[in-house]
Structures are given as structure tokens and as C-alpha cells.
C-alpha positions as CSV (number, residue, x, y, z in Angstrom):
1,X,28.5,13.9,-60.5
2,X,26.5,11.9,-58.5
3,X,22.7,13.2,-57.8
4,X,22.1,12.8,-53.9
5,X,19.7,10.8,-52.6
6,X,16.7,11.0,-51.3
7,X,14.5,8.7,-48.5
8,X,12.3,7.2,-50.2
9,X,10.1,7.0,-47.3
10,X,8.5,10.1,-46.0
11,X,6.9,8.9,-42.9
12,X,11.0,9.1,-41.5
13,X,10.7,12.9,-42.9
14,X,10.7,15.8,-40.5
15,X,7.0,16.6,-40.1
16,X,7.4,20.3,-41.4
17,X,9.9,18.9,-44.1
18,X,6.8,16.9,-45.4
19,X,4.4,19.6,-45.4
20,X,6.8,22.0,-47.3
21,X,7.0,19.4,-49.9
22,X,3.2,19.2,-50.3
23,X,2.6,16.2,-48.7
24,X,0.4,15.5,-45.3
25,X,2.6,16.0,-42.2
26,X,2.9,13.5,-39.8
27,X,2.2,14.1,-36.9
28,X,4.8,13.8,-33.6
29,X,4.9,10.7,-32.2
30,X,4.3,11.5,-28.1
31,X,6.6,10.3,-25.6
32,X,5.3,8.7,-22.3
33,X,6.3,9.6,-18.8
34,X,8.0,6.9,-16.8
35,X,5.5,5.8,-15.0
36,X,3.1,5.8,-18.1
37,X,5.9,3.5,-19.8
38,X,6.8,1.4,-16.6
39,X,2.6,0.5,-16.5
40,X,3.0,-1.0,-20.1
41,X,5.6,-2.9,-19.2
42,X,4.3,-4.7,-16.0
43,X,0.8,-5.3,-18.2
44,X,3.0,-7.5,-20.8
45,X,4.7,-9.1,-18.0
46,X,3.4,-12.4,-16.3
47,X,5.3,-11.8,-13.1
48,X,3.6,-8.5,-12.2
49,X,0.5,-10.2,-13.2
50,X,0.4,-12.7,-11.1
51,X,2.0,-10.6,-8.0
52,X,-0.9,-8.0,-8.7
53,X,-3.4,-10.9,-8.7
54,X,-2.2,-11.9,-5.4
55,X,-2.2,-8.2,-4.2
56,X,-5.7,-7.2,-5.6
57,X,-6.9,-10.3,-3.6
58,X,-5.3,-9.8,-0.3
59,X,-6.5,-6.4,-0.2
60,X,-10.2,-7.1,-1.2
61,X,-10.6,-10.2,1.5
62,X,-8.7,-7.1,4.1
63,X,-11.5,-4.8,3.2
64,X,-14.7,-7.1,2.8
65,X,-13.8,-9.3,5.3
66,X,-17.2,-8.5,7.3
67,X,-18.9,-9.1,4.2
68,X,-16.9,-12.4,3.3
69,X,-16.9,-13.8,7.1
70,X,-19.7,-15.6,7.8
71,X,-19.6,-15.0,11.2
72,X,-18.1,-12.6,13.9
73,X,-14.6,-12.9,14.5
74,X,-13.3,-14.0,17.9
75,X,-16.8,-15.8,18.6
76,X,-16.5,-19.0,21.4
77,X,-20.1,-20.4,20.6
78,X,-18.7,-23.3,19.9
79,X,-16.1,-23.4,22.9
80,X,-18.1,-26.6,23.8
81,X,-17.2,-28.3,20.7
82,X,-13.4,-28.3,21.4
83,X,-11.8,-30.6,23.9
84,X,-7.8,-30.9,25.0
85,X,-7.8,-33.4,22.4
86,X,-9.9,-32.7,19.4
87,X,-10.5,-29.7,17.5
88,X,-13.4,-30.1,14.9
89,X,-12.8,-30.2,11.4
90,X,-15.0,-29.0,8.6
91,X,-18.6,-29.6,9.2
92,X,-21.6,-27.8,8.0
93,X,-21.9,-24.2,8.4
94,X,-18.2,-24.4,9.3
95,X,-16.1,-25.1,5.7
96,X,-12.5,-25.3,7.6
97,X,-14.0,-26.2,11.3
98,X,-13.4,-24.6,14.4
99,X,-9.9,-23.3,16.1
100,X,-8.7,-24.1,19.5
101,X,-10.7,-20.9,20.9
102,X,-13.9,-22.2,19.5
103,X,-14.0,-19.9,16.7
104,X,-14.9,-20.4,13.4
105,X,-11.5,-20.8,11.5
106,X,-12.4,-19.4,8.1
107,X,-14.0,-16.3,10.0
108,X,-10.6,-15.9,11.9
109,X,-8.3,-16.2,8.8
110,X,-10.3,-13.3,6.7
111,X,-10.0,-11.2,9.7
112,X,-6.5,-11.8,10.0
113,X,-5.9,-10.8,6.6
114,X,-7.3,-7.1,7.7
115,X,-5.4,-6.9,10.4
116,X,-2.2,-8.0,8.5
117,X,-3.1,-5.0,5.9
118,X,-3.8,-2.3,8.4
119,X,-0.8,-2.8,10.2
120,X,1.4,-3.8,7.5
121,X,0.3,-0.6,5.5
122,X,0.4,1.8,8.6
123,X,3.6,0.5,9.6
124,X,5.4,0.8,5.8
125,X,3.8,4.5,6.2
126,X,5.5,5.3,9.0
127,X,8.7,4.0,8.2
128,X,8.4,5.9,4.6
129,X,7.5,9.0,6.0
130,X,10.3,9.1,8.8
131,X,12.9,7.7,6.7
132,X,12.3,9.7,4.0
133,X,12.4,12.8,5.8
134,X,16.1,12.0,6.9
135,X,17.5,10.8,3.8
136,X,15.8,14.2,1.8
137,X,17.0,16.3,4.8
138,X,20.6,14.3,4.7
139,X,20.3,14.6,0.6
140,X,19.3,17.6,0.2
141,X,21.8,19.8,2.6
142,X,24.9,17.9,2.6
143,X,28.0,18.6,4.7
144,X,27.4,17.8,8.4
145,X,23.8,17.7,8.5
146,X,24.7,15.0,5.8
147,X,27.4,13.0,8.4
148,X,25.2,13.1,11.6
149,X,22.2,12.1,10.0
150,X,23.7,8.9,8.6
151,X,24.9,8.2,11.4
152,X,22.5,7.6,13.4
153,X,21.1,5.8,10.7
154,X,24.4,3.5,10.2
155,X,23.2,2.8,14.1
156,X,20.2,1.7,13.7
157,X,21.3,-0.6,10.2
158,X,23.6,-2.0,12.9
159,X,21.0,-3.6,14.6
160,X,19.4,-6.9,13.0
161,X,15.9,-5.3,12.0
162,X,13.9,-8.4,13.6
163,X,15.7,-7.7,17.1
164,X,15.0,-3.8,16.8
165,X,11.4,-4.5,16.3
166,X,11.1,-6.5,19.4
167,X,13.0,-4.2,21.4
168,X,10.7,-1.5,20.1
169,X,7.5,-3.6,21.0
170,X,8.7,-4.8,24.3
171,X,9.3,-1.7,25.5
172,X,6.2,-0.3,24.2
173,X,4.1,-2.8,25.4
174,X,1.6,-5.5,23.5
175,X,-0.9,-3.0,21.5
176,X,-1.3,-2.5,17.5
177,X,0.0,0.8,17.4
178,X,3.3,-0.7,19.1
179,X,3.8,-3.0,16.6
180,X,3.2,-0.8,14.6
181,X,6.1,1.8,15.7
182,X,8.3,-1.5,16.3
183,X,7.8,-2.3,12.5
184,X,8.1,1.8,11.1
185,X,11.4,1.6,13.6
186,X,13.6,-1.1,11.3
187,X,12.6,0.3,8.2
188,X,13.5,3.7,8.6
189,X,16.7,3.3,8.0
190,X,16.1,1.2,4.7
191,X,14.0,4.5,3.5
192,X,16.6,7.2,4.3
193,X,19.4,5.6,2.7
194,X,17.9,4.9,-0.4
195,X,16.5,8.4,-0.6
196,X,19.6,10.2,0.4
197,X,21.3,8.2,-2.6
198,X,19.0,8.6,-4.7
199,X,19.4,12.3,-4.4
200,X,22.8,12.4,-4.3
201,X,22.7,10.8,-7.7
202,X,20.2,13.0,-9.1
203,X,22.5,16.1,-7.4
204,X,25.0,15.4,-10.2
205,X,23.0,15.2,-13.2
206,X,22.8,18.7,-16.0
207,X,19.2,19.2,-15.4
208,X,20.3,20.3,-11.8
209,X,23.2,22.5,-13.1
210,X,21.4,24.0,-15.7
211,X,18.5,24.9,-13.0
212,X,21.0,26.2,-10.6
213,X,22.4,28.4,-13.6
214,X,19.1,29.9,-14.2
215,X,19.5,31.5,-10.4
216,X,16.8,29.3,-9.0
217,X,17.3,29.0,-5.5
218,X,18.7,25.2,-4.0
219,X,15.2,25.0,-1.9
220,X,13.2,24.7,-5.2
221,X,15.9,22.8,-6.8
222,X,15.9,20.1,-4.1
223,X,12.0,20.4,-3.8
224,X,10.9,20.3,-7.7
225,X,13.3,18.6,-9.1
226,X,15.7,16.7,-7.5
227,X,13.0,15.5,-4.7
228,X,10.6,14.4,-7.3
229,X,12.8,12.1,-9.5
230,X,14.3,10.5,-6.6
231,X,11.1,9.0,-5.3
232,X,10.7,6.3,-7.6
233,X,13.4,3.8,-6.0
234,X,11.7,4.7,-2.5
235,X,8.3,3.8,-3.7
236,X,9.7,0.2,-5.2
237,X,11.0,-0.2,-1.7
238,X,7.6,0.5,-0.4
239,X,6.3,-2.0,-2.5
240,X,8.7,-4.7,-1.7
241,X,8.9,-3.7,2.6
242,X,5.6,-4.7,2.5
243,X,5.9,-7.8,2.4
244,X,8.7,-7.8,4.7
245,X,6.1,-6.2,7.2
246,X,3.5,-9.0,6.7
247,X,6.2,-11.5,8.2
248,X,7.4,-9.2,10.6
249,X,3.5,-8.7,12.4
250,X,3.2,-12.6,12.0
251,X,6.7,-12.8,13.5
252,X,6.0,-10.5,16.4
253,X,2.5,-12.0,17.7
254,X,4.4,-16.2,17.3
255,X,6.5,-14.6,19.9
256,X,4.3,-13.0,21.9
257,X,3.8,-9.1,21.4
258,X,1.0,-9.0,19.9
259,X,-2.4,-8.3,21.0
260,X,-3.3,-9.2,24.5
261,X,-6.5,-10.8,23.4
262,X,-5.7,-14.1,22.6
263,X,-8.8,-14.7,20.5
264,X,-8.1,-11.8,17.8
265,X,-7.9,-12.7,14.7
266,X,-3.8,-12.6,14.0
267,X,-2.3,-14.8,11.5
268,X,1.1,-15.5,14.0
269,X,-1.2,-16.0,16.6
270,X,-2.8,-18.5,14.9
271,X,0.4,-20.0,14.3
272,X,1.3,-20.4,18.0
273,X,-1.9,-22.4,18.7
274,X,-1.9,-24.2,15.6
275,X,1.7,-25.4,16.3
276,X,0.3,-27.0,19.5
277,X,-1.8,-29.5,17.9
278,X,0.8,-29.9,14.8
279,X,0.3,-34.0,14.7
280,X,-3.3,-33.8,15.4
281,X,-4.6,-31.0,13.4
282,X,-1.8,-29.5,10.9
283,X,-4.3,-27.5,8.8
284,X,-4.4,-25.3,12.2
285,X,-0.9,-24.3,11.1
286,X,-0.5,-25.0,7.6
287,X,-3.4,-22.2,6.5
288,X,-2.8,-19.0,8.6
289,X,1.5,-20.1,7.5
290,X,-0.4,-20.0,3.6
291,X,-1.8,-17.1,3.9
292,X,1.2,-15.5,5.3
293,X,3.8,-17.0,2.5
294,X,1.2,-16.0,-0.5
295,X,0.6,-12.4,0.7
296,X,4.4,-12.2,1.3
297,X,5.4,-13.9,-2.4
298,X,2.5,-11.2,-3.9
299,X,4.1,-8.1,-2.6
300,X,7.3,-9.0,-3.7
301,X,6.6,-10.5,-7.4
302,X,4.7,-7.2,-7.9
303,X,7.3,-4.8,-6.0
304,X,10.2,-6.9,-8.2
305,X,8.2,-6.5,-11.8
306,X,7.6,-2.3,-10.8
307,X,11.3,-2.1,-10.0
308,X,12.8,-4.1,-13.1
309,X,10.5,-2.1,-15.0
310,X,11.8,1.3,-13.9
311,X,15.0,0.7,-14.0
312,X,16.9,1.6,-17.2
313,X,19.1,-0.7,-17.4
314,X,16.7,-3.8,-17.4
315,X,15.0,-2.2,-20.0
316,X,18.0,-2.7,-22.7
């Protein structure tokens, strides 16, 4: 009769197994949360690297851009300097030169970077916070509440989310706050679908049944359980519709709706004058367009690495 065998190797052993036997228990290995694990991942990858290079950047020339500028922004000292046909290059004490408004041009792209941030964030915000409040409303209840909700927001995907914003900021009139609505406006509709499916997905999972088994109520089901494992596609989306906001502030001050001032510091504004002197002076255009496209590629390397990294199946 054959004599069973035994592991050999005691470090696979159940830990009390090991310490019955006389031997030194091992001791659990720990398992990490999903975020905890999703941050390892992103630190071995080169993508999110780069993208949260790009991202650290932007947000530190937003912030110490009064620091960083070496003068003050929307200054026409050097009005004199710029005639119909020449704009002054770099010269010293001025390392890109002037703009068409007489301003120094380096000064006027680091401020436009802070106004790009405030508005892009505080827009994305707004967006999040009204869209997810329909889709976890729409998620959470079901049934008709469920139907009319998504209706209204099939109405708004209806519209392109460009011509929505403009609509939003013509009506509103040209201010940074209405931008700022115009912006929130297209993507809450991107926010309460995602949520609402998220839910509905986590709705059928055995955590919930076994909850609802228990006799907890569906209000503390929904709020701390279901709500809580469904943000993580939402704040991916967050991630990446920053980006998308970036553009969308450039695109709404090229045509127009942004600030009245037409010496603020704006990156589409900049754009629009640049775009006047294309032949003459292309770095007019080509730098504030550069800034715009890195930002932009930045928030959406890094919102692309955070959502391959999350997601379970990219991980097999």
C-alpha cells in the first residue's frame, strides 16, 4: 500500500498546519485593495509615467504661475513695440517676445495654463457631481424613475457635445463661470450613464443578495455598497474628460465665448490672434496649440494607464 505523500515544502503549508507540526508559522500573506494594486501597476508602467509627468507639470506651472511669470499677465508696456506688421521675437528680458497685445508671451502662456486648470477642473466637477447624481438616483431606484431619468439624458447625448456647449455659453453670455456650466452641461450625460451601469452591474452581483438577505435596508445597500464600488469607472472618466475639457475652453474662446477681455491670458484666445499672423509669426500659434495638445495627450495617457489598470480583464 502506497504511503501518501507529503509537500515537501512547508512554506505552501497552512500556517496553523505548520505550527502544529512544530515548525515556525508563516505568516498570511495580505491582500491589497484595488486601488492599492491599481497604484503598483501604473508605477511599473511607462505610459502612466509619462502621462503623470505631463500632469504633475501642467498642474505646478497652473499653480506657480505668478511665481514662474516674470511679469504680470495682460501687461501692454510694450504696446509700442508691435506694429500691424511685426511682432517682436525673443529679445532680452523677453525669452519668446511679445504677442500682438504687447504682452509678454511667455507670461501669457503660464497664465493660460491656470486658467485652462481652473476651468477645466471646475467644469469636470460639475459635470461629475450632476451627472452622478442622476445616474445613482436612475441606478439606485429603478423602474420609472429609472426610464425618465435616461431620458432626458438620451436627449442631451443626442446633441453633439461641442454644439451643446456653445449653446450653453451663448445663452449665458461670455464669463468663466458660463463656460464653465457650458462645459459641466455636455458631460453630464457621459457621467450618469456610466454610473447608472455601473450600478446596475454591481445590483446583480452576491454581495448585494447576500446583504439584502441579512434584512439591511436598499438605502444602505445602494449607499455602502453598491454606490462605493461603482465609482471607480466614473473617476477614470473624470480622468480622461479632462482632457476633453482642456480642448473644449480652447475651443470655446477660438470662437469667441470666452472672456470679454481680449488681453486675458486664454490659450484659444491666443490661438485666434496667433492665426492672424500665421506666415509672419507661426510660433504665435504653434506654442499656445502645444500647450493645448500636451496637457490634452497628459490627461489622457494617465486617465488610459488608471483605467487599463482597474480593469480586470486587462490584468489577465
Amino acid at each position: 500500500m502506497s504511503q501518501p505523500t507529503v509537500d515537501p515544502q512547508p512554506s505552501r503549508w497552512p500556517p496553523r498546519l505548520v505550527q502544529a507540526m512544530g515548525g515556525d508559522a508563516v505568516p498570511d500573506e495580505k491582500g491589497t485593495s484595488l486601488w492599492a494594486g491599481a497604484l503598483q501597476r501604473m508605477r511599473r508602467n511607462p505610459t502612466a509615467i509619462l502621462g503623470a509627468v505631463i500632469v504633475l507639470g501642467f498642474v505646478l506651472v497652473a499653480l506657480l504661475a505668478p511665481v514662474l511669470a516674470p511679469y504680470e499677465p495682460a501687461s501692454t508696456e510694450w504696446i509700442a513695440m508691435v506694429t500691424p506688421s511685426d511682432v517682436p521675437g525673443p529679445f532680452p528680458g523677453h525669452p519668446l517676445g511679445l504677442d500682438p497685445f504687447g504682452s509678454d508671451l511667455l507670461t501669457q502662456l503660464l497664465y493660460g495654463a491656470r486658467q485652462s486648470l481652473i476651468i477645466g477642473v471646475v467644469s469636470t466637477g460639475l459635470g461629475l457631481l450632476v451627472g452622478a447624481l442622476l445616474g445613482g438616483v436612475a441606478g439606485a431606484f429603478g423602474g420609472w424613475v429609472d426610464t425618465v431619468v435616461m431620458r432626458v439624458v438620451d436627449i442631451l447625448l443626442s446633441i453633439p457635445s461641442l454644439l451643446l456647449a456653445v449653446s450653453v455659453a451663448a445663452v449665458l453670455g461670455r464669463n468663466p463661470l458660463a463656460i464653465m456650466i457650458a462645459i459641466a452641461a455636455a458631460q453630464v450625460p457621459i457621467f450618469a450613464r456610466l454610473l447608472r451601469g455601473s450600478m446596475l452591474a454591481q445590483r446583480g452581483q452576491d454581495y448585494v443578495l447576500a446583504a439584502s438577505s441579512l434584512g439591511l435596508r436598499r438605502r444602505t445597500v445602494v449607499m455602502s455598497h453598491v454606490l462605493p464600488n461603482s465609482l471607480g469607472p466614473v473617476i477614470v472618466q473624470a480622468t480622461l474628460t479632462l482632457a476633453t475639457s482642456i480642448i473644449e475652453v480652447a475651443a470655446l474662446s477660438y470662437l469667441g465665448l470666452g472672456a470679454p477681455n481680449p488681453a486675458v491670458a486664454e490659450w484659444g484666445r491666443m490661438l485666434v490672434k496667433g492665426q492672424e499672423r500665421l506666415q509672419s509669426e507661426p510660433h504665435l500659434t504653434l506654442l499656445p496649440g502645444l500647450c493645448i495638445a500636451v496637457t490634452a495627450l497628459g490627461f489622457t495617457l494617465f486617465g488610459e494607464a488608471l483605467r487599463e489598470a482597474l480593469d480586470p480583464k486587462a490584468r489577465r
